[in-house]
Chimera marker file (.cmm) of the C-alpha trace (Angstrom):
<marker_set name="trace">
<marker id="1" x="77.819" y="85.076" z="98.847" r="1" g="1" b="0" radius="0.5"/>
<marker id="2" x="80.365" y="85.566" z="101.404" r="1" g="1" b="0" radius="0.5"/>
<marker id="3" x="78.051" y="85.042" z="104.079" r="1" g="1" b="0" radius="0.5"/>
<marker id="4" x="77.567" y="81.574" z="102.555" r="1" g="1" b="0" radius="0.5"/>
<marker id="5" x="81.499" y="81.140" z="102.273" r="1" g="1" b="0" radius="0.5"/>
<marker id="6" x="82.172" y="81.677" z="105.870" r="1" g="1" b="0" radius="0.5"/>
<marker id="7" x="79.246" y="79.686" z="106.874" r="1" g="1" b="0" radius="0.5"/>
<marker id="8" x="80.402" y="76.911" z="105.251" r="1" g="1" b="0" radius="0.5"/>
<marker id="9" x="84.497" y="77.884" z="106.127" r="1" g="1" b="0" radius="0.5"/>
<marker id="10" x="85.102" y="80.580" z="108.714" r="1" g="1" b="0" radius="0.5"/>
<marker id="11" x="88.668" y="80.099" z="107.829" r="1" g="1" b="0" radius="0.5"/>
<marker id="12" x="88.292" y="80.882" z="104.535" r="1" g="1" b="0" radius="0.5"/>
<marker id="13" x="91.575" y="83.374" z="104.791" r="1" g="1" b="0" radius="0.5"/>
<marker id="14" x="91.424" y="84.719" z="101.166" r="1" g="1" b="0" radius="0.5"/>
<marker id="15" x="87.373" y="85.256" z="101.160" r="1" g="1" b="0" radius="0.5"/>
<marker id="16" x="88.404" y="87.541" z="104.688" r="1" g="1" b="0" radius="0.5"/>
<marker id="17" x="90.900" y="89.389" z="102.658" r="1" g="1" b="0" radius="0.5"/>
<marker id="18" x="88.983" y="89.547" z="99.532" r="1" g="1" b="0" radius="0.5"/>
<marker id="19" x="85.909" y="90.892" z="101.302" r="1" g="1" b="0" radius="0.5"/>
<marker id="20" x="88.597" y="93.464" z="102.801" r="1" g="1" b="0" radius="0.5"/>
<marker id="21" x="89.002" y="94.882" z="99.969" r="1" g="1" b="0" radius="0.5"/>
<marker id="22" x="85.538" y="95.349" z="99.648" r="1" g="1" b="0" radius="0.5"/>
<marker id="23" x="84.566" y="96.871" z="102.411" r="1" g="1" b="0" radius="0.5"/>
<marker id="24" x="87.425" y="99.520" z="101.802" r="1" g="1" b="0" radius="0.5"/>
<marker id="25" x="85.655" y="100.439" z="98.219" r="1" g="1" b="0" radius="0.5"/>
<marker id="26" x="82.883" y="100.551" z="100.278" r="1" g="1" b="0" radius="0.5"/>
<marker id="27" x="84.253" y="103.084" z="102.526" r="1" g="1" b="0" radius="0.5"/>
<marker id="28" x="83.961" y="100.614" z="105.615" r="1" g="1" b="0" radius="0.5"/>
<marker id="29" x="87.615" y="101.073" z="105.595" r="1" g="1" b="0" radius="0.5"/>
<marker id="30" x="88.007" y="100.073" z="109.642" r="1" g="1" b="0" radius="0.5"/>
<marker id="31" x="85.903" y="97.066" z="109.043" r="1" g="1" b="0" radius="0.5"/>
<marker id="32" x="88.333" y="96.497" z="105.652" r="1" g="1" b="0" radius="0.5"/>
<marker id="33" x="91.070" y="96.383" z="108.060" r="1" g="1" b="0" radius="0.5"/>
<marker id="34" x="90.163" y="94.340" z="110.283" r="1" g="1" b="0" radius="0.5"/>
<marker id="35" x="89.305" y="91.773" z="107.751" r="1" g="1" b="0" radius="0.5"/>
<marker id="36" x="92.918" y="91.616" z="105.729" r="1" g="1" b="0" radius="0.5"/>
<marker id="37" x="94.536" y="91.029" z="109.268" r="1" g="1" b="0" radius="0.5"/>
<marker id="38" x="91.886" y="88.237" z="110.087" r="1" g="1" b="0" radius="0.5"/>
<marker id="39" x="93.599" y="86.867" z="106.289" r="1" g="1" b="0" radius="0.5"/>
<marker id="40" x="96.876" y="87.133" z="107.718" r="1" g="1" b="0" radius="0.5"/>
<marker id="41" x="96.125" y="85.677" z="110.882" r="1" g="1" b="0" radius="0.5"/>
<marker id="42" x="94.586" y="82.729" z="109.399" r="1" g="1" b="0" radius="0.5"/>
<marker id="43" x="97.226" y="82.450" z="106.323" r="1" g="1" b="0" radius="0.5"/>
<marker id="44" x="100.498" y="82.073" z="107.760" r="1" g="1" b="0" radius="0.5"/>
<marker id="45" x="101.779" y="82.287" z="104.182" r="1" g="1" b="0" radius="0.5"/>
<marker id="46" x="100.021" y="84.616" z="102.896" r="1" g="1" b="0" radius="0.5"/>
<marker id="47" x="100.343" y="85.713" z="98.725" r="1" g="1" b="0" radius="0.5"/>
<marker id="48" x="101.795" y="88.945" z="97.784" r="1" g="1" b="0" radius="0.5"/>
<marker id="49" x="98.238" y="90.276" z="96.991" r="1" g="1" b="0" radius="0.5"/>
<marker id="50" x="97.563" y="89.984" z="100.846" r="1" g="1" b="0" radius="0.5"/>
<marker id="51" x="100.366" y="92.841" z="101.249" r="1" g="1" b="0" radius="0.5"/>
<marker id="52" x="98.412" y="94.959" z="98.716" r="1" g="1" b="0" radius="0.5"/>
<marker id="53" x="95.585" y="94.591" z="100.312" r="1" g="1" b="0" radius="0.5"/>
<marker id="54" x="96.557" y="95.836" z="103.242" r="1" g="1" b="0" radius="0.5"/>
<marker id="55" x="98.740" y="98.597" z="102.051" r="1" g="1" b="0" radius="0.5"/>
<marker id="56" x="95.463" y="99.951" z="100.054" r="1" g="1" b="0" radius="0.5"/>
<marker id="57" x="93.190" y="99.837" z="103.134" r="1" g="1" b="0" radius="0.5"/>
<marker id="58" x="95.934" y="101.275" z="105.065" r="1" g="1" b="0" radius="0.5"/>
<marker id="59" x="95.740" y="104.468" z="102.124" r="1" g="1" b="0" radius="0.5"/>
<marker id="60" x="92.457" y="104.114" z="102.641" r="1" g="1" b="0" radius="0.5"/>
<marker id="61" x="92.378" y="104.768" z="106.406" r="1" g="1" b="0" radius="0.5"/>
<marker id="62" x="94.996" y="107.876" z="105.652" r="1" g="1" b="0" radius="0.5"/>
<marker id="63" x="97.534" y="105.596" z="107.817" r="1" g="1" b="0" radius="0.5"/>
<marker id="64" x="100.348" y="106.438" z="104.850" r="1" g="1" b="0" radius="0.5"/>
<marker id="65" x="103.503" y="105.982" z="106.841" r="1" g="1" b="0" radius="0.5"/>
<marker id="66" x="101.819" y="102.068" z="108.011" r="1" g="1" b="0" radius="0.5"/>
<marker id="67" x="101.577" y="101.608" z="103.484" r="1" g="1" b="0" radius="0.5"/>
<marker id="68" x="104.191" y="102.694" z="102.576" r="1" g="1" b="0" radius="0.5"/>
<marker id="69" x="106.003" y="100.226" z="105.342" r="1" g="1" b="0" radius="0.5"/>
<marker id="70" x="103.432" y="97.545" z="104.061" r="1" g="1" b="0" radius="0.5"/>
<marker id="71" x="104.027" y="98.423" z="100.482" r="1" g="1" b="0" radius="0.5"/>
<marker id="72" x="107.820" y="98.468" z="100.456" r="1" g="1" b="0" radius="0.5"/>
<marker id="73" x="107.950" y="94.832" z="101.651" r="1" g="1" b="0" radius="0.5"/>
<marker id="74" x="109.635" y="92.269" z="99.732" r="1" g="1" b="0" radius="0.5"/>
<marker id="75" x="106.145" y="90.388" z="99.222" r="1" g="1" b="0" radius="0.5"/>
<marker id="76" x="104.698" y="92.982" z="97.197" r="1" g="1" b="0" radius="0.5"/>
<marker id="77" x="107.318" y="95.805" z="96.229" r="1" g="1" b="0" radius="0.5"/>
<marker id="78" x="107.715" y="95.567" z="92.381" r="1" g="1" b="0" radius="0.5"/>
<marker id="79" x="104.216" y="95.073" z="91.522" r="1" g="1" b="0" radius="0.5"/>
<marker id="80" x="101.218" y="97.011" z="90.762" r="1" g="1" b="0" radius="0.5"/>
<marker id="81" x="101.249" y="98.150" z="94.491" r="1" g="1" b="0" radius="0.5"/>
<marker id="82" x="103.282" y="101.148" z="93.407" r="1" g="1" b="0" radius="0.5"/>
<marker id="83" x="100.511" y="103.299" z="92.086" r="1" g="1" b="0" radius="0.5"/>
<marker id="84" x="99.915" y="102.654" z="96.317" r="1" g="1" b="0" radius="0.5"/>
<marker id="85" x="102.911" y="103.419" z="97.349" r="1" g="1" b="0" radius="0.5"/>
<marker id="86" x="103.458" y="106.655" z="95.210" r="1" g="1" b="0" radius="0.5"/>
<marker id="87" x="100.347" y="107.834" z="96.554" r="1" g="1" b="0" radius="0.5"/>
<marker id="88" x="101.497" y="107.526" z="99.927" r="1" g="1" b="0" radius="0.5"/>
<marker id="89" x="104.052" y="109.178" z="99.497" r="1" g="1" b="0" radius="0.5"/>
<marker id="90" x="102.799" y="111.885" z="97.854" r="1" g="1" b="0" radius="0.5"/>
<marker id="91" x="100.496" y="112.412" z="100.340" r="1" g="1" b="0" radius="0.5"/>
<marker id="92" x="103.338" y="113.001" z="103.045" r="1" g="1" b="0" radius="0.5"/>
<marker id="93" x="104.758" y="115.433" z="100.987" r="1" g="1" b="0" radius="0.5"/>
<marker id="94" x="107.600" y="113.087" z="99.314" r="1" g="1" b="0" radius="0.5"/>
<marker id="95" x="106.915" y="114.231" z="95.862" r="1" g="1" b="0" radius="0.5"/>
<marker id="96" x="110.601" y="113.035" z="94.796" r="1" g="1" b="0" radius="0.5"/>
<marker id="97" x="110.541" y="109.492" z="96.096" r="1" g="1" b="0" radius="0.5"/>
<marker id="98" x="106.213" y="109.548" z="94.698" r="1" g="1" b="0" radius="0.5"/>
<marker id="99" x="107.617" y="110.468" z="91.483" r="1" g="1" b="0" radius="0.5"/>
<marker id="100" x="110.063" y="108.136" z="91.236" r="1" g="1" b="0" radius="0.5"/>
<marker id="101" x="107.658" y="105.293" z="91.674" r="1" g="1" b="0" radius="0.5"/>
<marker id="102" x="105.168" y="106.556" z="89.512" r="1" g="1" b="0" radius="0.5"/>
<marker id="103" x="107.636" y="106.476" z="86.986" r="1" g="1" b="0" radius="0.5"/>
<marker id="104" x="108.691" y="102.824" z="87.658" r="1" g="1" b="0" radius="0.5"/>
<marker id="105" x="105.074" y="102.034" z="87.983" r="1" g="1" b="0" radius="0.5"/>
<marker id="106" x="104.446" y="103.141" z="84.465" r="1" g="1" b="0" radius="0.5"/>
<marker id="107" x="107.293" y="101.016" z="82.898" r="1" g="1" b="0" radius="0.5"/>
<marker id="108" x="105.309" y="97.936" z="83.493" r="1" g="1" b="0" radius="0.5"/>
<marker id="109" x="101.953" y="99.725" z="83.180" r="1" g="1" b="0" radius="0.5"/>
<marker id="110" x="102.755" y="101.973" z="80.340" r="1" g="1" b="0" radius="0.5"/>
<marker id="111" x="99.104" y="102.553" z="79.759" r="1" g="1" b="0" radius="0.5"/>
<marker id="112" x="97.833" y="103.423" z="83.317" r="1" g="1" b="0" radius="0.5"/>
<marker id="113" x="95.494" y="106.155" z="83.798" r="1" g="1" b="0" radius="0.5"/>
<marker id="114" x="93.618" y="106.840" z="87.070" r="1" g="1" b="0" radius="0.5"/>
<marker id="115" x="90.214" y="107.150" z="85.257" r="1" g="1" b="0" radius="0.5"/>
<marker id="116" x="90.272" y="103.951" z="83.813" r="1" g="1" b="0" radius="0.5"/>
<marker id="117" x="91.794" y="102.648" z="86.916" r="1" g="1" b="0" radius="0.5"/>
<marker id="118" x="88.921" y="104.242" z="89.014" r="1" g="1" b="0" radius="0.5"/>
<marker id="119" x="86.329" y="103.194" z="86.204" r="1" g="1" b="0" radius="0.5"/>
<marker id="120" x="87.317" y="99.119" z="87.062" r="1" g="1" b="0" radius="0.5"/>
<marker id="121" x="87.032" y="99.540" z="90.761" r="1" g="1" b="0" radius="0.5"/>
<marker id="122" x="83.414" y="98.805" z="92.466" r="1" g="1" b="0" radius="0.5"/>
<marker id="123" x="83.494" y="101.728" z="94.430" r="1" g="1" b="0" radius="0.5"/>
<marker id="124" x="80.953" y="102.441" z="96.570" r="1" g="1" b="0" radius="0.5"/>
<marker id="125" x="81.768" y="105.479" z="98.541" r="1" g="1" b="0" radius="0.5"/>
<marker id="126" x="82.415" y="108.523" z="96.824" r="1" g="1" b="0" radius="0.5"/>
<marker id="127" x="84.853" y="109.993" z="99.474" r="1" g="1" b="0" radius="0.5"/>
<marker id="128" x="86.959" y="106.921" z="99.504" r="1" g="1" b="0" radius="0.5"/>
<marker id="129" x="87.670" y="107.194" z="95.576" r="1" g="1" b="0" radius="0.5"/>
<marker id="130" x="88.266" y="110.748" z="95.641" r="1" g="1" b="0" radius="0.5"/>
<marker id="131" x="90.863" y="110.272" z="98.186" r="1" g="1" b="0" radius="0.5"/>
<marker id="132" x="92.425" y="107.441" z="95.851" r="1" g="1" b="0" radius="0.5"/>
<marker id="133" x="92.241" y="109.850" z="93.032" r="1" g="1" b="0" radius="0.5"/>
<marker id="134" x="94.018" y="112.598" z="95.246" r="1" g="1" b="0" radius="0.5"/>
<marker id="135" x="97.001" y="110.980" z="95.631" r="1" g="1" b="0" radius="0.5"/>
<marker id="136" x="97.304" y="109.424" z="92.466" r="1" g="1" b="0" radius="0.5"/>
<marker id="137" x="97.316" y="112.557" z="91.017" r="1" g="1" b="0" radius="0.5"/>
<marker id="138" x="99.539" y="114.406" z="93.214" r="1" g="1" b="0" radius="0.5"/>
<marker id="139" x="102.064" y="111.580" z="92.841" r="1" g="1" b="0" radius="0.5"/>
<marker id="140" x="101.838" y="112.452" z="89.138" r="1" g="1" b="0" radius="0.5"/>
<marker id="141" x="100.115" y="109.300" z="87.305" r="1" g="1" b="0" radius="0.5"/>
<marker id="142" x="98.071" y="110.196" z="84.455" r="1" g="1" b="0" radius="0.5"/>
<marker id="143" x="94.055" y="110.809" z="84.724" r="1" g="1" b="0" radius="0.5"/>
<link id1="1" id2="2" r="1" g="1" b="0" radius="0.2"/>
<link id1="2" id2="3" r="1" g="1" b="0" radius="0.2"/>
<link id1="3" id2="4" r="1" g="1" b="0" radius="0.2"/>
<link id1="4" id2="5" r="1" g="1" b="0" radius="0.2"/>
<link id1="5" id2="6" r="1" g="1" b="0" radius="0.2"/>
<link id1="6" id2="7" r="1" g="1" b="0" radius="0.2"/>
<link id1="7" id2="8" r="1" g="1" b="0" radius="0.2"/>
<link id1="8" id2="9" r="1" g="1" b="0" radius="0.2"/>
<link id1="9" id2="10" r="1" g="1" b="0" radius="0.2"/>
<link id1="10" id2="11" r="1" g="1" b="0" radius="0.2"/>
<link id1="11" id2="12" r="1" g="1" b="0" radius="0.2"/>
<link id1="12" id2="13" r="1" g="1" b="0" radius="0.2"/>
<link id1="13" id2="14" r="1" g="1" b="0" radius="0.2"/>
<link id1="14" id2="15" r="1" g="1" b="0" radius="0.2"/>
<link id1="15" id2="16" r="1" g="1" b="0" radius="0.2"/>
<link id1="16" id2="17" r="1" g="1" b="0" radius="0.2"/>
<link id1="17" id2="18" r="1" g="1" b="0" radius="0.2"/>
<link id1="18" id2="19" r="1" g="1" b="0" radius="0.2"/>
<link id1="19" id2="20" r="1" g="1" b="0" radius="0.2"/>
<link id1="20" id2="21" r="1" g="1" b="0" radius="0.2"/>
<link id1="21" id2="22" r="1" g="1" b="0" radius="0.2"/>
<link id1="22" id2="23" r="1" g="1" b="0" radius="0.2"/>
<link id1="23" id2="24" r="1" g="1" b="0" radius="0.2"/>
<link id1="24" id2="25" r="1" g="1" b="0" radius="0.2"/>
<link id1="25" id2="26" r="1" g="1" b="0" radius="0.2"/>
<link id1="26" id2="27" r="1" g="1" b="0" radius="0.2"/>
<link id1="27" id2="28" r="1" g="1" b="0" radius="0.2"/>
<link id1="28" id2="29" r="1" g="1" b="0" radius="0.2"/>
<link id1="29" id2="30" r="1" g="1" b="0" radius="0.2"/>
<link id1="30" id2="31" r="1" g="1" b="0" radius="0.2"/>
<link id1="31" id2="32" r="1" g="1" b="0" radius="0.2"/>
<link id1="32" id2="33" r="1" g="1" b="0" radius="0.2"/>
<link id1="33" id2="34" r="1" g="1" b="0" radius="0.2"/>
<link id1="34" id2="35" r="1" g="1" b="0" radius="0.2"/>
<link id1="35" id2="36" r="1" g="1" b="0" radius="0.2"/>
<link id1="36" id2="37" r="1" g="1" b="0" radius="0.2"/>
<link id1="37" id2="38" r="1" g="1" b="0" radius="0.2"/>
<link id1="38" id2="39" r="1" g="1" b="0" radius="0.2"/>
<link id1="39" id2="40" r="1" g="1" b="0" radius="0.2"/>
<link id1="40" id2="41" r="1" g="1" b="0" radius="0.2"/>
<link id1="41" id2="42" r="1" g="1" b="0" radius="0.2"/>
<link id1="42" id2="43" r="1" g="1" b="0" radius="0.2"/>
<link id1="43" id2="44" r="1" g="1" b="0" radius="0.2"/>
<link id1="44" id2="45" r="1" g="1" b="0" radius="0.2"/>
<link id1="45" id2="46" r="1" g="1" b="0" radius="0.2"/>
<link id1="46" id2="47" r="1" g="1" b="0" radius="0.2"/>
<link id1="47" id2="48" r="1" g="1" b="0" radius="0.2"/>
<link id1="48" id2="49" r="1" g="1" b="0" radius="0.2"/>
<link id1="49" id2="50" r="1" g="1" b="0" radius="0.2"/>
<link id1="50" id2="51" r="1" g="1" b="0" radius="0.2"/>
<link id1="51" id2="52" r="1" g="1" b="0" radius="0.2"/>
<link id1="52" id2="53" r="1" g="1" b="0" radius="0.2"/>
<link id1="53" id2="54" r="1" g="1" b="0" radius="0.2"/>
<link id1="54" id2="55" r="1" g="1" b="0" radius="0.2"/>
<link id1="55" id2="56" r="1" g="1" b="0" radius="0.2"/>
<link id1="56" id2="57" r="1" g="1" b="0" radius="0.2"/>
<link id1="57" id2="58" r="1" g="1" b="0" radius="0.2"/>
<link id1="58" id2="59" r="1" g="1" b="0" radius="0.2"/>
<link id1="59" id2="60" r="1" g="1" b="0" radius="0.2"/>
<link id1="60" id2="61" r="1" g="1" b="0" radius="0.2"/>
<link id1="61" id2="62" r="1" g="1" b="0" radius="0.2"/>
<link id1="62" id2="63" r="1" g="1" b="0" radius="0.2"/>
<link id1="63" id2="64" r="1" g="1" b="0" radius="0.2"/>
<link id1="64" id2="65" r="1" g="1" b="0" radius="0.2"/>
<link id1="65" id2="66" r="1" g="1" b="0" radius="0.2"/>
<link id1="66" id2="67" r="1" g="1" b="0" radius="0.2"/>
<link id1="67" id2="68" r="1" g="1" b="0" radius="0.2"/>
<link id1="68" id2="69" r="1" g="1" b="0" radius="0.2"/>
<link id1="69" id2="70" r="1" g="1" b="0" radius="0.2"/>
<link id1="70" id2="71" r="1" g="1" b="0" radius="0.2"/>
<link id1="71" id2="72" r="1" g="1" b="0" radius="0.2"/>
<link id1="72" id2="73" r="1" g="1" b="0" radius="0.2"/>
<link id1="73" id2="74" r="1" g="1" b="0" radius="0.2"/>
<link id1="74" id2="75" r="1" g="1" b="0" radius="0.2"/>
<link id1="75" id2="76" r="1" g="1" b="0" radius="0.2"/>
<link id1="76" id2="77" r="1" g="1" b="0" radius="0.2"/>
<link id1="77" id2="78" r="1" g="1" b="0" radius="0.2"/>
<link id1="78" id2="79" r="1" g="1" b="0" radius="0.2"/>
<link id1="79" id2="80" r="1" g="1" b="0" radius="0.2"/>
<link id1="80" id2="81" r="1" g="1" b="0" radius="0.2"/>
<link id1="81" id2="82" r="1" g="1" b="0" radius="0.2"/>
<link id1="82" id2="83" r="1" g="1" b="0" radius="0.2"/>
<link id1="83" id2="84" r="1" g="1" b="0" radius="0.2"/>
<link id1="84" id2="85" r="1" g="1" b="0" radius="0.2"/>
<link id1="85" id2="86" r="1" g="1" b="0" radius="0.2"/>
<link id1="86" id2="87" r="1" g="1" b="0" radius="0.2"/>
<link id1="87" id2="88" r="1" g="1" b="0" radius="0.2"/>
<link id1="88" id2="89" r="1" g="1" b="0" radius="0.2"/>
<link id1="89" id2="90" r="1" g="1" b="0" radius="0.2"/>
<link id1="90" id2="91" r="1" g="1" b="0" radius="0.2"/>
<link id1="91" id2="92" r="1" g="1" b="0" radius="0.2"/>
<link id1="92" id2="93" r="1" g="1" b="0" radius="0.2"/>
<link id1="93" id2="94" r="1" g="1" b="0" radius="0.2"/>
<link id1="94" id2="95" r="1" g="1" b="0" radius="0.2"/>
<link id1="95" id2="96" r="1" g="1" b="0" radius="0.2"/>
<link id1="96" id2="97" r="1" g="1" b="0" radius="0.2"/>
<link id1="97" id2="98" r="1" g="1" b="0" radius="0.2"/>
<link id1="98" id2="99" r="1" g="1" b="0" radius="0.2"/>
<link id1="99" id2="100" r="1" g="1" b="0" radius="0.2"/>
<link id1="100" id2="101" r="1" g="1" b="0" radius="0.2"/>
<link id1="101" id2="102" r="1" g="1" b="0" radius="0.2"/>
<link id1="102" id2="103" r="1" g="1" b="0" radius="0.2"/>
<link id1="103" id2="104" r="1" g="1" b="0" radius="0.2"/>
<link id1="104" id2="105" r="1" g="1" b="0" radius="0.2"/>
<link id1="105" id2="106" r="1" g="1" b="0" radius="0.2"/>
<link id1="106" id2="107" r="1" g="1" b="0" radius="0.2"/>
<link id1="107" id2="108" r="1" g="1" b="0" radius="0.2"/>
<link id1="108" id2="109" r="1" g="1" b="0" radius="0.2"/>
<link id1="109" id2="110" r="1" g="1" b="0" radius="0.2"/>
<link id1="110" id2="111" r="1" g="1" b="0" radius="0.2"/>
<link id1="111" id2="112" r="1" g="1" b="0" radius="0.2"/>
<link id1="112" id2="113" r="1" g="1" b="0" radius="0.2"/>
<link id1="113" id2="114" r="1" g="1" b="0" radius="0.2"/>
<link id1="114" id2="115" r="1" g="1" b="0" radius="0.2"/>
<link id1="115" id2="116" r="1" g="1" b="0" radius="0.2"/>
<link id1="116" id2="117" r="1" g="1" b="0" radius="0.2"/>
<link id1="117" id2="118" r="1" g="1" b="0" radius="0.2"/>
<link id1="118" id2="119" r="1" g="1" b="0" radius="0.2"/>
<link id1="119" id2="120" r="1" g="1" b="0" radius="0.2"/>
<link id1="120" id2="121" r="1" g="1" b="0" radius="0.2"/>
<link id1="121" id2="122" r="1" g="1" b="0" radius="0.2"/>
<link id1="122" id2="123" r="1" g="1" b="0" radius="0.2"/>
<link id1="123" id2="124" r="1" g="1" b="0" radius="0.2"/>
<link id1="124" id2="125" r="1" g="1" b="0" radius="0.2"/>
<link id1="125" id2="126" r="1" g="1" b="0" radius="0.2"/>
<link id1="126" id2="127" r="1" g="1" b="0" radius="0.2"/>
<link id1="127" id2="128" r="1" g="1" b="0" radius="0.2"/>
<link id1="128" id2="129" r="1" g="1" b="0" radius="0.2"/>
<link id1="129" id2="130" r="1" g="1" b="0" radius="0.2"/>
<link id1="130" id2="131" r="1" g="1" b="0" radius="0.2"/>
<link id1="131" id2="132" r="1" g="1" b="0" radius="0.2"/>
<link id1="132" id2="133" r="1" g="1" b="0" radius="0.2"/>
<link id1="133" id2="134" r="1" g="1" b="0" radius="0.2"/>
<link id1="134" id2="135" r="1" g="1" b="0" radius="0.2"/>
<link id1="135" id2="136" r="1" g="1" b="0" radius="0.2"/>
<link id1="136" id2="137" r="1" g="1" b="0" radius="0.2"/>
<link id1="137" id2="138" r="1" g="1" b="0" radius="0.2"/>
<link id1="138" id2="139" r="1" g="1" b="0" radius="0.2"/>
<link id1="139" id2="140" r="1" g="1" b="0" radius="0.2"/>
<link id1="140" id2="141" r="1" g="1" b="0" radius="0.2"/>
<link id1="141" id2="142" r="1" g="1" b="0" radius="0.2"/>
<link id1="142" id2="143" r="1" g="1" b="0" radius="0.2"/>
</marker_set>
């Protein structure tokens, strides 16, 4: 489907970063990369779900100081993209400032758990959810 997408719009900037996110459940998180910053190249204004894109593949790719930048950003800070950030975080060590997201994460998302969370996502590699399910439980969200 995608290949018919770009075939028909190579410029398609939000089939590049949807696909990105794809290829990061897929644990093809290099190629995932490379196709949110094609989105951002070709988007000058890019949505707020562009940021979370990234900030996800950049979890993905263990890159957690590049998220957390990415995930703090205006664009995106203050939506789901915590349970991103806190994991992050967490993975750094910065169990405080992990914590305290979690915690405003769950005020808007009082019913969040990870396996539900993990149950919606078409993943595809089975080391690229565990790691997703590492730090979302040692930044403290609920399984």
């Amino acid at each position: 489907e995608f290949a018919k997408t770009f075939e028909l719009d190579p410029n398609e900037a939000d089939a590049w970063a949807t696909l990105s996110d794809i290829k990061v459940l897929a644990g093809r998180v290099e190629e995932g990369l490379e196709h949110i910053r094609k989105a951002f190249r070709l988007n000058p204004f890019p949505p707020s779900w562009y940021y979370l894109t990234l900030g996800a593949a950049q979890y993905a790719a263990r890159d957690y100081e590049a998220a957390i930048e990415t995930l703090r950003r205006d664009e995106t800070y203050r939506t789901s993209s915590r349970r991103f950030l806190a994991a992050s975080l967490a993975q750094l060590g910065r169990l405080d400032e992990a914590r305290a997201e979690v915690e405003l994460f769950l005020v808007g998302n009082p019913h969040f758990t990870t396996s539900h969370w993990v149950w919606t996502e078409p993943f595809r590699d089975d080391a690229t959810r565990a790691h997703f399910i590492e730090g979302f439980h040692k930044a403290g969200l609920p399984d």
